[in-house]
C-alpha angles and dihedrals in degrees: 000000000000128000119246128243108213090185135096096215089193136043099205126047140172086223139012114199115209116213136016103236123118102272082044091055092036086055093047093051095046095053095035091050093045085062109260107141118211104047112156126182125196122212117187099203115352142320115293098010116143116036107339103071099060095039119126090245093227113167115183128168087208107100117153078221121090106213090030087061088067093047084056091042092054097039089059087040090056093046096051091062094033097101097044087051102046108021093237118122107225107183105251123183131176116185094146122242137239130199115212135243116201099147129058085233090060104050086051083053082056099047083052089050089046082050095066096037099063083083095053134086098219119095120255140158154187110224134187121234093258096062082041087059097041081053097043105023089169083068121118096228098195095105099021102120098166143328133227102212129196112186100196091062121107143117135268136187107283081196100049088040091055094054093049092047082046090056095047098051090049076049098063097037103278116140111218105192131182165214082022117135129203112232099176140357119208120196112222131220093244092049095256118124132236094214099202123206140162081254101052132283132286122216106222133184087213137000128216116204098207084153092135100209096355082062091094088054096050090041081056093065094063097041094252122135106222105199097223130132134193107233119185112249116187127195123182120208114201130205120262112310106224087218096042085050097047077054116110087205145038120261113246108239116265140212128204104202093190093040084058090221143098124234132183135140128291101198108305090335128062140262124217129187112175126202099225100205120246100284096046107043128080142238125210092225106150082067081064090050103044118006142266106295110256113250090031106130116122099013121132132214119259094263115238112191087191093078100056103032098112087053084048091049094046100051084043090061082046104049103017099185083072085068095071083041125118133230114234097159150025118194114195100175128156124247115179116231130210114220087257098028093243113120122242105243127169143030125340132237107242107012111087105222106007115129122181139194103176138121087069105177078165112037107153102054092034100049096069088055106031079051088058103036102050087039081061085047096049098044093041103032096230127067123263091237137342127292099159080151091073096033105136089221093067081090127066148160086314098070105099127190090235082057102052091051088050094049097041090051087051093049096047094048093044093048094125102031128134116278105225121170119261099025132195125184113186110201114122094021145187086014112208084276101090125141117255073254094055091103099037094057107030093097095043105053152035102251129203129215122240129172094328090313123112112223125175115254099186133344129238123239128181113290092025114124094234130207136050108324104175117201148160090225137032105324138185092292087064101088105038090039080067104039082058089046076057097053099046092049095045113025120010132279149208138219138173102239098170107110079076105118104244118195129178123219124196139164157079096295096032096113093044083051096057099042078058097051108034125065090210128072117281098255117236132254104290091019135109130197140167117248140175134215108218116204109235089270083062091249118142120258107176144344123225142165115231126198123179104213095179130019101283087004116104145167125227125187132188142191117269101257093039098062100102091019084062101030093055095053086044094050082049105053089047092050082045098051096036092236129184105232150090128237121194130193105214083161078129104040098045124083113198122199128177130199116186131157133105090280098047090100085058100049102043093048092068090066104055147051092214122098115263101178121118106244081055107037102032131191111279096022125123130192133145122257145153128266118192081341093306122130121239144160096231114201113183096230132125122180083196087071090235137107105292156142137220103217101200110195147152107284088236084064107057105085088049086049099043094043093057096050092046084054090046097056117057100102091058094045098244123186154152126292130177136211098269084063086048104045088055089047088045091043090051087052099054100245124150128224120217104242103028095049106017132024137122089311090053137075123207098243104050090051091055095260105133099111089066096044118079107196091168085060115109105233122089103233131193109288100358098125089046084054092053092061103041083052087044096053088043122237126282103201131019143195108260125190108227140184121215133209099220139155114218095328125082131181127278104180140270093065131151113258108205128196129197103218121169100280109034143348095263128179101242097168154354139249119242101201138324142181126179111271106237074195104062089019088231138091119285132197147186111211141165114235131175110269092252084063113032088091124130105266100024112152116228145147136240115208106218123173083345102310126103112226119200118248143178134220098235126185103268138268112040086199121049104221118243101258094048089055088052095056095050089048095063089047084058096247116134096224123206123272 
């Protein structure tokens, strides 16, 4: 055990660490070892107190989520050389695991999951129960219907691993100091922070709060509400199994999906952690209320086998040696959950220089990763690819305290639930965060969860089968999804837009700001435009669309799950390049409602005196006018291609507004429409969606964005030298627009693309996000090839639920947008619908 240093050595810093858990430790040796001097990390009590010391140690490659999947694949990489590098033996064992299918729903949850992994380096399979049984010859295969196996899986000693990423950060010139407790952190006026202890204060250029459950309390200092909750995991570790000893080698860890529990080897007995569903397990709240007590570092709960007894009995029907096993320890230790189980990892909105990594369910896999990945972050000011997923400002005033401990309780409950595409969970909803149209809809629609808002996805008529049906395949929303297509393309539609972040921007330097941030033009007076901010790699960060309304006042709007994400690295940039000018989030205050169809001229019209027509109220313009005497920022914009307006407005207003339009349109046959309607009119017409075809792993040109990026402008934008030389050495991938042959199953997105070239069937892409065209009446896809193969014509094929379906790269888009229709028609062609 290693002695403790209570002192601070040191009164400035780069960096100051807080807290000397895992992530903490993993985050100390990854910055230290890239070179930055002055890291210091804080420990309260110990290394590894918290939850870290007592953790089951689990490390898997398998994550449902893409990029995830890389954070878990360096973490095991890392792992696997700590103990050469550092001379500190970590435990490491790799048996392999295997997750269970004992449900034909489940193996088609597997073949989903196969289906995403054939673009990934990392190994992973389908088996068959035999080859489970040949892995894991102690299972009960009576339910066994098939495995997904990742060799490379196994568990290693949190507390041994600790030490060895401890050794290599003093290696490389960290100082781990502790016990040293913060007492108080003050924000300077400079951004620079006063890090307070019993021993003295740091001066630090940033702060991470990596405290585990002590994050809340840190978060507190600052007057930030971190939306983390303590929730009771047990684990139970049984003697030596006679059958488990007589083995040559070790068990790979298992899974039973339907069991809800993990299971491996503990030296020649087992080890068994179960998942209690929402109404059993149990949250630590009074630690939310109150704080964490003081002294508690490395305490356990009281156990309560009760709890978990249908988990015990079912592993026990599973594994049934386990049955004559027994029991040596119970292990009740607290892990903080998150409300999605995603940890919170980067830098904060609002708070210049705070960085956090807490709200770790999976500590251990994810701290060699997250270490890495937010060390890259710190040292290069943009992330090395793009984990919007585990973004902290996903989260925002509407995240109650009431609604992270719904939410934990769900996720923990639904831990090894299946994965179905286009998930809701419903626990802790609606938030306090719900449109001026919340009320009005509710009853007639299946609604989906952003942000905190709730947005229609899709609306009920007589005969639906209405609710959440979730599927594999073509489910209840099909057929109205496509009634409302219909609508859109032949007689005007509505839908409820305002969970979009809204921000205004004013001031003497605005305009010098955008032509900074954006890669496209500033827009004039009157005018709107899409633009995107590039990170200085030329990624692309975000896409907004941006409206002056006045001379030096604009409008930018986001998409939902971008508003803190963009408005951070705006405030930023502004702080960074001292610029005059004020920037308001009115995301809250705004309701934002579009109505977009052939027939939406017509309507509208009849509810204002101003002018509508074409020639007056052109595409891409913006002004503010009155509808039925009620007051909106109107943009003509539509995502769904068509004719259409944005209709921006206080939240207090929409019924009113809504109400008129719907009245105003019952000659025409008006009615509702939701975003799965929008997303396949969006998908005919060609249009990308930020965070499917373009993100922080993206550039703009190879996602077919030129036309938005000015690299003749004069002002140097973000990222635009880094754009002329990725022109200059010429792209290796783009985006392609394909058609696919398929039965009752279409494309989401994240798929793997296959080509049959002359030696073999190889993956050669991925899909970025589908949907099936009403229009063409076949599957349709956005996906990234290499160059040699992105041509008109080209023959591949799309894996979907284990089958691979022939496509063809076709000329996008399949549907001509409106105002393009209009402007072949006054040159006399007769364009494509």
């Amino acid at each position: 055990k290693e002695a403790s240093s209570p002192s601070l050595g040191k009164d400035r810093a780069d960096t100051v660490i807080i807290g000397g858990g895992c992530v903490g430790v993993s985050l100390a040796y990854h910055l230290a070892k890239a070179g930055l001097k002055d890291v210091v990390l804080l420990e309260k009590s110990e290394l590894t107190a918290g939850s870290t010391w007592h953790a089951a140690g689990l490390t898997t490659y398998f994550h449902p989520g893409i990029n995830l999947k890389k954070i878990h694949a360096y973490s095991i990489k890392l792992y696997e050389k700590l103990e050469e590098e550092t001379g500190q033996p970590v435990g490491f064992h790799q048996p392999g695991s295997i997750r269970i299918a004992s449900t034909p729903t489940r193996v088609d949850e597997f073949k989903y999951q196969m289906t995403r992994a054939g673009w990934h380096p990392t190994e992973q399979y389908l088996i068959t129960p035999e080859k489970v049984q040949e892995l894991f010859p102690l299972l009960n295969m009576d339910k066994v219907l098939a495995g997904l196996y990742n060799p490379g899986d196994g568990h290693i000693d949190p507390y041994s691993l600790t030490m060895a990423l401890a050794a290599g950060a003093r290696k490389y010139g960290a100082q781990l100091n502790y016990p040293v407790q913060v007492t108080k952190l003050n924000s300077r006026s400079d951004g620079t922070w006063e890090v307070e202890t019993p021993l003295g204060i740091i001066q630090a250029k940033r702060i991470v709060n990596t405290a585990g459950f002590w994050a809340r309390d840190i978060g507190k200092m600052i007057g930030l509400q971190h939306p983390l909750i303590p929730v009771h995991h047990q684990y139970i570790v049984t003697s030596t199994v006679p059958e488990v000893k007589a083995l040559k080698t070790e068990l790979p860890v298992i899974r039973d999906l339907e069991g809800s529990y993990y299971l491996r080897q503990e030296r020649d007995g087992l080890l068994f952690g179960p998942y209690e569903s929402e109404e059993k397990m149990k949250l630590q709240e009074s630690w939310v209320t109150n704080g964490v007590p003081p002294g508690f570092g490395k305490e356990l709960f009281e156990s309560d086998l009760d709890r978990i007894m249908e988990h015990i009995e079912a592993a026990m029907e599973m594994v049934p040696v386990l049955r004559k096993a027994d029991i040596v320890n119970t292990i009740a230790g607290p892990i903080t959950y998150s409300p999605d189980i995603l940890p919170m990892v980067g830098p904060h909105q609002g708070v210049r220089n705070y960085w956090v990594a807490i709200g770790f369910g999976y500590g251990i896999i994810h701290a060699g990763g997250m270490g890495k990945y937010l060390s890259d972050w710190i040292l290069e000011g943009e992330p090395p690819f793009d984990l919007i997923e585990v973004d902290p400002n996903r989260y925002g005033k509407w995240t109650t305290t009431e609604y992270t401990a719904a939410k934990a309780r769900e996720s923990y409950g639904f831990n090894n639930i299946v994965g179905y595409p286009k998930e809701e969970r419903f626990a802790g909803r609606p938030t306090e965060r719900t449109s001026g149209l919340y009320d009005l809809l509710k009853s007639k629609c299946s609604m989906g969860f952003h942000a905190g808002w709730e947005q229609p996805h899709w609306f009920y008529k007589p005969g639906d089968e209405t609710g959440y049906k979730p599927s594999f395949r073509r489910t209840n929303w099909f057929v109205p999804v496509g009634r409302e297509y219909k609508q859109v393309m032949e007689k005007v539609g509505v839908i409820d837009l305002s969970p979009f972040g809204k921000f205004k921007v004013k001031g003497t330097d605005s305009v010098k700001l955008l032509d900074h941030l954006f890669a496209n033009v500033v827009p004039k007076v009157g005018s709107t435009n899409i633009s995107h901010m590039l990170t200085p790699r030329g990624k692309v960060y975000a896409e907004l669309t941006v409206s002056q309304m006045y001379p030096g006042e604009f409008m930018l709007v986001t998409g939902s799950g971008s508003e803190l994400h963009d408005l951070r690295w705006i405030e930023e940039e502004i702080t960074r390049g001292g610029y005059k000018v004020e920037i308001e989030n009115m995301t809250d205050e705004m309701g934002v409602l579009s109505v977009a169809g052939p027939y939406a001229r017509q309507v509208l019209q009849k509810l204002t005196k101003e002018d509508l027509s074409d020639a007056s109220f052109k595409f891409l313009q913006c002004r503010h006018l009155k509808l039925s005497n009620i007051a909106v920022t109107a943009i003509r914009i539509s995502y769904t291609g068509e004719l259409g307006w944005e209709l921006y407005h206080r939240k207090e207003d929409s019924v009113p507004l809504y109400s008129a339009i719907m009245e105003a349109g019952q000659k025409e046959g008006i009615d509702d429409f939701g975003t799965y309607a929008l997303n396949a009119l969006r998908l005919e017409k060609g249009f990308r969606a930020w965070g499917a075809e373009m993100n922080c792993d993206t550039n703009p040109l190879e996602a077919g964005l030129e036309y938005f990026v000015k690299l003749n402008k004069a002002a140097d934008f973000i990222g635009k030298q880094a754009l002329k030389q990725i022109k200059e050495k010429g792209l290796k991938r783009r985006l392609v627009y394909l058609t696919l042959e398929t039965d009752n199953i279409d494309p989401e997105g994240n798929e793997s693309v296959w080509h049959n070239g002359k030696a073999r069937t190889i993956v050669i892409g991925n899909t970025t996000s589908g949907c099936f065209s009403y229009g063409a009446q076949q599957s349709l896809a956005f996906a990234y090839v290499p160059m040699e193969l992105s041509k008109v014509g080209q023959k591949l094929e799309v894996e979907l639920l284990g089958k691979n379906y022939p496509a063809t790269i076709i000329q996008e888009p399949l549907v001509l947008t409106e105002p393009t229709r209009m402007r072949l028609q006054r040159k006399g062609e007769s364009p494509k619908i």
